[in-house]
Backbone bond lengths (Angstrom), bond angles and torsions (degrees), N, CA, C in turn:
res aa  C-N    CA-C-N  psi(-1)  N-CA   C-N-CA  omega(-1)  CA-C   N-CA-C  phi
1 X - - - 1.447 - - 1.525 112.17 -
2 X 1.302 124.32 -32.19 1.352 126.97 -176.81 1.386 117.72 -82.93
3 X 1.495 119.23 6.17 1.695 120.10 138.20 1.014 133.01 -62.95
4 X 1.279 116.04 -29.81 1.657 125.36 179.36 1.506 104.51 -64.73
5 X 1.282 102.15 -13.60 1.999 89.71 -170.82 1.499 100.02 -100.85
6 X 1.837 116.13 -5.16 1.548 93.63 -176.96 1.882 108.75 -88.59
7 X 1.130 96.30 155.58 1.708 100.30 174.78 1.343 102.50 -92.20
8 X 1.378 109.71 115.61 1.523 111.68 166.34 1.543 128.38 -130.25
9 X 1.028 121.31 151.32 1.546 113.73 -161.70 1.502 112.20 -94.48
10 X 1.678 97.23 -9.07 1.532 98.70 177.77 1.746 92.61 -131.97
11 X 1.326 82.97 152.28 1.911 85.30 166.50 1.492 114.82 -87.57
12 X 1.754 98.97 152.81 1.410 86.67 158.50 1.323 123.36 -98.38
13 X 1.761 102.24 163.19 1.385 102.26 -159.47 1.941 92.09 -91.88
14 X 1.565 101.42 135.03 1.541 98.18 167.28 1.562 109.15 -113.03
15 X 1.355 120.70 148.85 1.222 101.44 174.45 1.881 102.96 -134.69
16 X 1.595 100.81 121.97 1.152 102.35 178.96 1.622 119.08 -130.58
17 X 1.597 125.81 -171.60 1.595 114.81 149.60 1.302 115.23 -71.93
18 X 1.226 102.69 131.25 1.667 95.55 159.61 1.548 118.65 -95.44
19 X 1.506 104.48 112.46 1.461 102.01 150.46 1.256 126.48 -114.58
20 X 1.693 119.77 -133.99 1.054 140.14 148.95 1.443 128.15 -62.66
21 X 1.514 127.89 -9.72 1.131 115.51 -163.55 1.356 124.00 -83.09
22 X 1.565 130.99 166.88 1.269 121.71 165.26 1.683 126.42 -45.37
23 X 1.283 105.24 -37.51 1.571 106.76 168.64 1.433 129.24 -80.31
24 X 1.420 104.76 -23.47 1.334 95.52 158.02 1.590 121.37 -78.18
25 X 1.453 133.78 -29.61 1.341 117.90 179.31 1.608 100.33 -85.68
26 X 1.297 141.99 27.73 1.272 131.35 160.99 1.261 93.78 -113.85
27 X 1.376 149.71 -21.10 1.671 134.09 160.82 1.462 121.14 -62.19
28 X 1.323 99.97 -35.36 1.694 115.13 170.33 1.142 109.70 -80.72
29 X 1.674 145.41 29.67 1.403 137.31 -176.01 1.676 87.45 -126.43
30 X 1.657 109.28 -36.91 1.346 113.57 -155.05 1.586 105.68 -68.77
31 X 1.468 112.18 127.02 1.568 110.91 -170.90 1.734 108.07 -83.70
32 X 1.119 126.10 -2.78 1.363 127.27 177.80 1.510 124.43 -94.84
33 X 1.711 101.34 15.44 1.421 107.77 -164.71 1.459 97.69 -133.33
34 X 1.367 112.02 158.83 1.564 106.83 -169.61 1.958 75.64 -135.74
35 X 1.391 88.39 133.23 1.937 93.23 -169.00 1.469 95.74 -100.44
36 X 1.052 126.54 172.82 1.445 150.33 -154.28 1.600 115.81 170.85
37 X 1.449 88.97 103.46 1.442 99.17 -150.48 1.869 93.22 -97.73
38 X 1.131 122.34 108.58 1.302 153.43 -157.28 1.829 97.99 -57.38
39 X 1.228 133.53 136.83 1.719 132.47 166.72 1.140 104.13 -152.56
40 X 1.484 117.62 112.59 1.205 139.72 164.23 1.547 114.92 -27.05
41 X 1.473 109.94 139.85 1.335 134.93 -161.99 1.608 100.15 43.46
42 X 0.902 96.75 61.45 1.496 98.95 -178.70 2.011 103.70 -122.20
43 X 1.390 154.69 121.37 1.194 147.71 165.72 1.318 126.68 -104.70
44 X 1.552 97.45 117.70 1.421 121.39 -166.38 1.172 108.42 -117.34
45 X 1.770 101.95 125.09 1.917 106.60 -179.65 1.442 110.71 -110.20
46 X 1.204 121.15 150.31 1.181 124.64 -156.45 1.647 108.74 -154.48
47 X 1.425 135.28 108.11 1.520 109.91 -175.99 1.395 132.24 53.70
48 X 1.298 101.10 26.88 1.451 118.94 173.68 1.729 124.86 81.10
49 X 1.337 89.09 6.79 1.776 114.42 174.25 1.765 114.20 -103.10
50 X 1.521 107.22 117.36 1.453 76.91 146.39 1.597 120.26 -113.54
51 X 1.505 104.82 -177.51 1.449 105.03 -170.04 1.623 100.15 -149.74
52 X 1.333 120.94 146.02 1.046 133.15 158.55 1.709 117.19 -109.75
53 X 1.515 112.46 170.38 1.201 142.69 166.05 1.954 134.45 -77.91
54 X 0.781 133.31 126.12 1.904 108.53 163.08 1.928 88.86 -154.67
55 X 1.442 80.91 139.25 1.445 93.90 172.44 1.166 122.39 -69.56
56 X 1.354 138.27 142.77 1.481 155.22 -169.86 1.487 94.07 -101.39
57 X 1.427 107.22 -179.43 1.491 141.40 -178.15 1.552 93.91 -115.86
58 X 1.572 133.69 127.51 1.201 98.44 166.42 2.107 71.15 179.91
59 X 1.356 110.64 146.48 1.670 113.41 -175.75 1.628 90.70 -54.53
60 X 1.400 131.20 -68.82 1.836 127.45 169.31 1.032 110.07 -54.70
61 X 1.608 89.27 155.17 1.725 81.06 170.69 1.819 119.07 -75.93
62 X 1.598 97.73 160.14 1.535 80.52 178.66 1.502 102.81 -161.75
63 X 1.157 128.89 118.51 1.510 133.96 147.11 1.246 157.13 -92.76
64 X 1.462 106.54 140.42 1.448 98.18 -175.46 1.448 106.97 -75.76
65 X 2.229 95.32 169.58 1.624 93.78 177.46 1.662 83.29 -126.86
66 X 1.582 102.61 171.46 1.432 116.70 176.96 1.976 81.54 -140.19
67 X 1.369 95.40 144.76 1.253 118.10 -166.54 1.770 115.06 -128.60
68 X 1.167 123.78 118.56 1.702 118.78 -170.52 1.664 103.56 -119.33
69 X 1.097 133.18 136.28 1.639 131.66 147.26 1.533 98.72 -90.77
70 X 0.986 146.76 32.56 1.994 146.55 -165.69 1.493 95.92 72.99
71 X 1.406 124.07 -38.94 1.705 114.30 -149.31 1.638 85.53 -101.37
72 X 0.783 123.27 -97.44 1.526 139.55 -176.35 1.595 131.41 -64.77
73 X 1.209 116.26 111.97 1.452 106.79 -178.86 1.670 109.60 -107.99
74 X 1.203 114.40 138.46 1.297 129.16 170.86 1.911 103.90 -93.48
75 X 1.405 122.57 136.39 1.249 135.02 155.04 1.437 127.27 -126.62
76 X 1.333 115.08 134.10 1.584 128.71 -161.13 1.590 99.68 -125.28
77 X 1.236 125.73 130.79 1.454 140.95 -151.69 1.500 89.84 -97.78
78 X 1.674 127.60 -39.26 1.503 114.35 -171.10 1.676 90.97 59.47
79 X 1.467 91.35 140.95 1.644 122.08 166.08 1.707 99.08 -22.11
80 X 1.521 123.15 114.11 1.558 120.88 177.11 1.485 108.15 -147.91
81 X 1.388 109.62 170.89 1.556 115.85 157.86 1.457 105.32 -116.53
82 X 1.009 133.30 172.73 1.943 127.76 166.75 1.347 81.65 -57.51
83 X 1.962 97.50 150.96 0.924 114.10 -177.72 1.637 110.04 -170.52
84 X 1.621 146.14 161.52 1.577 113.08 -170.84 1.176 100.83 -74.49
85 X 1.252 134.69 -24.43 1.622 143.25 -154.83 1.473 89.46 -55.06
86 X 1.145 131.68 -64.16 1.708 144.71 171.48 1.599 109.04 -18.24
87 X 1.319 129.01 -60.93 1.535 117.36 -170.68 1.520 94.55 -66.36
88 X 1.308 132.04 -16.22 2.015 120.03 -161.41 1.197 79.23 -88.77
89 X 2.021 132.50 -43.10 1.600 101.68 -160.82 1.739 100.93 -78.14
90 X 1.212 137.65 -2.51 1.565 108.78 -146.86 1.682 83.48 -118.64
91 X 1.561 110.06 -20.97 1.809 106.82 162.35 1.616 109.86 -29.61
92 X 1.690 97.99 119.00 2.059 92.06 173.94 0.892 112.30 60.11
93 X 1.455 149.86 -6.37 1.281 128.89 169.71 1.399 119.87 -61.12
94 X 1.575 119.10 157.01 1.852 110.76 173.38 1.761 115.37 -92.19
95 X 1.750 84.22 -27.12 1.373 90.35 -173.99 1.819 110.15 -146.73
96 X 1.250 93.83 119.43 1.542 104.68 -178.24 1.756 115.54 -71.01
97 X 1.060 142.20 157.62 1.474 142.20 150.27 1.327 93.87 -121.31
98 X 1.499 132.71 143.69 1.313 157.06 141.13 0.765 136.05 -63.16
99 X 1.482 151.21 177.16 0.960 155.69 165.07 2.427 107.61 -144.06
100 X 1.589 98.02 71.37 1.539 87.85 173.97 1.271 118.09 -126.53
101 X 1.461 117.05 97.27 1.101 144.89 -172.68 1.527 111.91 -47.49
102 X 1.428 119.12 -40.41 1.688 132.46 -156.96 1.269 93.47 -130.66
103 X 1.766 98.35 154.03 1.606 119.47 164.46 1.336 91.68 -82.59
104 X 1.421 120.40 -169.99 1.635 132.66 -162.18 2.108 88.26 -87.47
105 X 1.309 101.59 -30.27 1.922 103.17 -160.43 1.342 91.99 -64.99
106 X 1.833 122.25 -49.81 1.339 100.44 -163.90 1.791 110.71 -104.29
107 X 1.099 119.30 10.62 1.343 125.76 149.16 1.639 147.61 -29.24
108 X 1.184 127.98 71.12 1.469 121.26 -175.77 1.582 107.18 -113.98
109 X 1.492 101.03 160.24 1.412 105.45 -174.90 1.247 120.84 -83.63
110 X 1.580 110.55 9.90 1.969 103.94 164.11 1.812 94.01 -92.23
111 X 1.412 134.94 3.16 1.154 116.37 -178.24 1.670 123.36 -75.63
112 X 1.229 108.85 142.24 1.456 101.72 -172.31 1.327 141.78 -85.41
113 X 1.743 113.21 31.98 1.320 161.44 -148.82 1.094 107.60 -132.62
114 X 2.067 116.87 167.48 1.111 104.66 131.00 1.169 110.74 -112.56
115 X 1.555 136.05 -166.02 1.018 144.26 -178.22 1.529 108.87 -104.81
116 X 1.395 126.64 174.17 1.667 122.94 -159.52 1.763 90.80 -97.06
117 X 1.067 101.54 -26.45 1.919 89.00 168.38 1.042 128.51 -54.85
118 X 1.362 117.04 -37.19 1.765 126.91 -163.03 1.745 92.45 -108.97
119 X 1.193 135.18 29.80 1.349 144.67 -138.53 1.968 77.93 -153.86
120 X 1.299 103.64 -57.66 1.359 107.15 -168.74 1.466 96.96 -82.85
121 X 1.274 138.49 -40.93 1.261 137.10 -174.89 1.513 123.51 -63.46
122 X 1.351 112.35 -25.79 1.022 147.79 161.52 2.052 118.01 -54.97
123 X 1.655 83.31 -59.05 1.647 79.38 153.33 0.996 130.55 -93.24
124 X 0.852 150.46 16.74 1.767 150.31 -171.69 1.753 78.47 -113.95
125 X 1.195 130.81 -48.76 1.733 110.18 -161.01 1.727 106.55 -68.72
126 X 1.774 101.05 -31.81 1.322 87.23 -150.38 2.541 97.74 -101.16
127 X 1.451 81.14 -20.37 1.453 119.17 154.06 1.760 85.03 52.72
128 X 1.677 96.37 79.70 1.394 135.70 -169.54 1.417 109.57 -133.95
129 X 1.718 113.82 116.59 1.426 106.02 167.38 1.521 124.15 -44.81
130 X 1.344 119.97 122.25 1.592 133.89 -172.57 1.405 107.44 -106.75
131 X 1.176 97.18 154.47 1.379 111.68 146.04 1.776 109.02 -171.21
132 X 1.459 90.12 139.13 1.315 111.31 -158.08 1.411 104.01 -99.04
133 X 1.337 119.14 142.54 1.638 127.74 -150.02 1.433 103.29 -141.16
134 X 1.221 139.83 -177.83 1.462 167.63 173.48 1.650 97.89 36.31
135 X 1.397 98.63 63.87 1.658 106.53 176.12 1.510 132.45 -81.32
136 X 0.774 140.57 129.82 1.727 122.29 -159.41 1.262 109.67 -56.21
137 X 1.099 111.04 156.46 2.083 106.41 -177.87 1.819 94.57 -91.17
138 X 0.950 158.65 -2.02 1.248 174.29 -141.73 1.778 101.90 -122.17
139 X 1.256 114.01 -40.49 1.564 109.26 169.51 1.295 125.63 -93.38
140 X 1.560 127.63 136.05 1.497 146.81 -169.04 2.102 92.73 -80.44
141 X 1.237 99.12 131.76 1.559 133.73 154.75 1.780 87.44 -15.34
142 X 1.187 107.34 -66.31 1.176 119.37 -148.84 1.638 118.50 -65.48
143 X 1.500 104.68 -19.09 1.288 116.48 -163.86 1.703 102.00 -103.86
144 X 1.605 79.49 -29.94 1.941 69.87 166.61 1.175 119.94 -73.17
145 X 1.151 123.92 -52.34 1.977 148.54 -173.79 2.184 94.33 -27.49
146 X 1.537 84.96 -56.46 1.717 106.70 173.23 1.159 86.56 -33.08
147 X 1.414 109.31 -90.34 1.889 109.39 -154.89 1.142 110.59 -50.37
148 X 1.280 140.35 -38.14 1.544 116.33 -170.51 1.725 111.93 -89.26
149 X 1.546 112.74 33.92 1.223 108.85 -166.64 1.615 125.39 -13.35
150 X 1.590 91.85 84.68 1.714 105.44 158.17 1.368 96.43 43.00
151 X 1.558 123.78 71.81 1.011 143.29 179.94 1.513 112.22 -114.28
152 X 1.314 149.20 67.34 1.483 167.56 -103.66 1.479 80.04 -76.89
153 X 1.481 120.76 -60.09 1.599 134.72 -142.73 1.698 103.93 -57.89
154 X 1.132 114.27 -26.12 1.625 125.80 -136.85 1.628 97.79 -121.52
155 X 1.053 113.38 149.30 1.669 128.48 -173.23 1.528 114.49 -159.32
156 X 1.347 100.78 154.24 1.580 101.13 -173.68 1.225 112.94 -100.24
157 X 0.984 129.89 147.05 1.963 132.40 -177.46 1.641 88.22 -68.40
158 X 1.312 111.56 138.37 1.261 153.27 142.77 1.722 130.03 -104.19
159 X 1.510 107.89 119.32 1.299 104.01 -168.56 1.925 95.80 -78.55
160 X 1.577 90.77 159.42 1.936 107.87 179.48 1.637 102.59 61.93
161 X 1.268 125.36 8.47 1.404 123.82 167.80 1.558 105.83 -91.61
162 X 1.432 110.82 147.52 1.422 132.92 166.63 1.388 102.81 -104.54
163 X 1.935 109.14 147.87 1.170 112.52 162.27 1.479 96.33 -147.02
164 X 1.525 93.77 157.00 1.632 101.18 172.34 1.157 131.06 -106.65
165 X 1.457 121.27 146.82 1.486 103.75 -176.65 1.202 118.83 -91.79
């Protein structure tokens, strides 16, 4: 809501799915935003980036992005379960972000995550700098470290940390 109060001479550009949801018809109300309604395999440049889309598995909808400056691409899984969409984002990438919600103990396959195992399995196949993100606040450093048994490639999100791709 506290965009609506800035004066700007340009909009910003948002780029999302458009559906039905409550958040999408409150991005589409906001007059300071110029929407860009996101379609898979679709390439969009922006500030000297381009970036694509791929749909996730996830109860919302949810997509990943893969991100290029020409040299380096960054890819971000967005809220997922394994899924095929996964080998197109982590193809060429330098640096993966994850999405593994669960250790392997509290892990099941109606969860709407993945877990940091299949997060790690994931790197060893495609054997892509990782780092694994949206971890439960309920699990110790320690229990993750476990799962990715001392896996060089792979790292845990740290908040106020930078990494490069």
């Amino acid at each position: 809501y506290a965009v609506n109060f800035l004066k700007k001479d340009k909009k910003i550009k948002v780029y999302f799915y458009d559906d039905d949801s409550d958040v999408a018809k409150l991005i589409k109300k906001i007059d300071v935003f110029e929407c860009v309604f996101i379609e898979e395999n679709t390439i969009y440049a922006e500030a000297g980036f381009t970036f694509s889309f791929l749909k996730m598995t996830h109860p919302v909808s949810s997509y990943a992005i893969k991100i290029s400056n020409g040299e380096k691409i960054l890819s971000y899984t967005g809220d997922t379960t394994l899924n095929d969409n996964l080998q197109l984002l982590i193809k060429d990438c330098d640096l993966l972000l994850a999405d593994g919600a669960f250790t392997k103990k509290h892990y099941k396959s109606n969860k709407p995550h993945m877990s940091v195992e299949q997060v790690g399995e994931l790197n060893k196949k495609y054997k892509v700098n990782t780092i694994v993100s949206h971890i439960g606040y309920n699990y110790k450093d320690k229990d993750i470290k476990k799962q990715l048994k001392g896996n060089k490639l792979i790292r845990v999100a740290k908040e106020e940390k930078n990494y490069k791709v």
